[in-house]
C-alpha positions in Angstrom: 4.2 27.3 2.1 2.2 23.9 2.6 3.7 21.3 0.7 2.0 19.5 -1.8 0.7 15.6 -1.0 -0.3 13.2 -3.2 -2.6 10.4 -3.2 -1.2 6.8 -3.1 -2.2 6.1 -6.5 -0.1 9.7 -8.0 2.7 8.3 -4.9 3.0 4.5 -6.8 3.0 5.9 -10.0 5.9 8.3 -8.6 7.7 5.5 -7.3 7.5 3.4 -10.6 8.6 6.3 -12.8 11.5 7.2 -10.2 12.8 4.3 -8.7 11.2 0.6 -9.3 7.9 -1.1 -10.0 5.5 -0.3 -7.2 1.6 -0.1 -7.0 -1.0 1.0 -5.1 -2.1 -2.1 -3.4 1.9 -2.8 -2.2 1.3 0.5 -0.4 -1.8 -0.5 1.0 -0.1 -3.5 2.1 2.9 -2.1 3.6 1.0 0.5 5.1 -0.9 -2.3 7.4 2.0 -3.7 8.7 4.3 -0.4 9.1 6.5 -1.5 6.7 5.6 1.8 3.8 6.4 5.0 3.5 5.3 7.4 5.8 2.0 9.0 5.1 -0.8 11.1 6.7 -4.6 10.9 6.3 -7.3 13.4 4.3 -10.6 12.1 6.0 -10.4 8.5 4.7 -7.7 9.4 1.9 -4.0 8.1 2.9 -1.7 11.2 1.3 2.4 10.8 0.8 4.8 13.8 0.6 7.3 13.5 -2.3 10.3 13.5 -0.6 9.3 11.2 1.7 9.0 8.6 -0.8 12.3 9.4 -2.0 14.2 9.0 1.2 12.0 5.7 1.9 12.0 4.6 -1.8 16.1 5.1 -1.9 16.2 3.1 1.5 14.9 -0.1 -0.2 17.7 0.2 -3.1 20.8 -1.9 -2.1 24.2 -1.4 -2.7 25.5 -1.9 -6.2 26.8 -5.8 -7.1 28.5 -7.6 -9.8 27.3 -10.7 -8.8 25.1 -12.8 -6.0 28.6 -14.2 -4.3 29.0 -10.5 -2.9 25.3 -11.0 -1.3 25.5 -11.8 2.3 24.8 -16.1 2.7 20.9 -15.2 3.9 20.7 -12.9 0.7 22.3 -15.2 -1.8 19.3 -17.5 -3.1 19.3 -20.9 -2.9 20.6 -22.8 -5.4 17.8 -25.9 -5.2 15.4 -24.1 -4.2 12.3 -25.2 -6.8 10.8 -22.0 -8.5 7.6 -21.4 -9.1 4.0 -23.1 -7.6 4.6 -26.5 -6.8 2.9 -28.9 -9.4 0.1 -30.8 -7.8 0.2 -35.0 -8.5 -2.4 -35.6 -10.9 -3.4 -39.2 -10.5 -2.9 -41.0 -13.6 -6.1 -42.3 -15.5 -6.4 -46.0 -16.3 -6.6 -46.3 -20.1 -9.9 -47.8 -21.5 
């Protein structure tokens, strides 16, 4: 029986409604640098087998935590580090 693949669009919907928010472009992505699911090509068309995605997609799901003082210290985040884009100086204009 041949199994039945899906496109990368039906395999980042499956993700999403399975396991986390994922789209077609971050399969794209990780596809380029090896770093995806495995997949196989139709002609131009990148194809994913369903369990596949749900070995790799229950790879990328840590273990359960209460809290971030049970990360590792490279996993824990940074407790100064700014968030968002850094704001750019706007130089100040001289009232008329």
């Amino acid at each position: 029986m041949v199994e039945k693949l899906i496109t990368r669009r039906q395999a980042a919907q499956y993700i999403t409604q399975n396991y986390f928010p994922c789209s077609a472009a971050t399969l794209a992505k990780r596809a380029v640098y090896g770093s995806g699911p495995p997949y196989q090509k139709a002609g131009q068309i990148a194809v994913y087998s369903p369990p596949r995605l749900d070995e790799w997609a229950a790879s990328r799901i840590g273990a359960e935590i209460k809290s971030t003082a049970e990360l590792p210290p490279e996993q824990r985040p940074h407790p100064m580090r700014p968030r968002g884009r850094p704001r750019k100086n706007k130089p100040k204009v001289a009232a008329e």
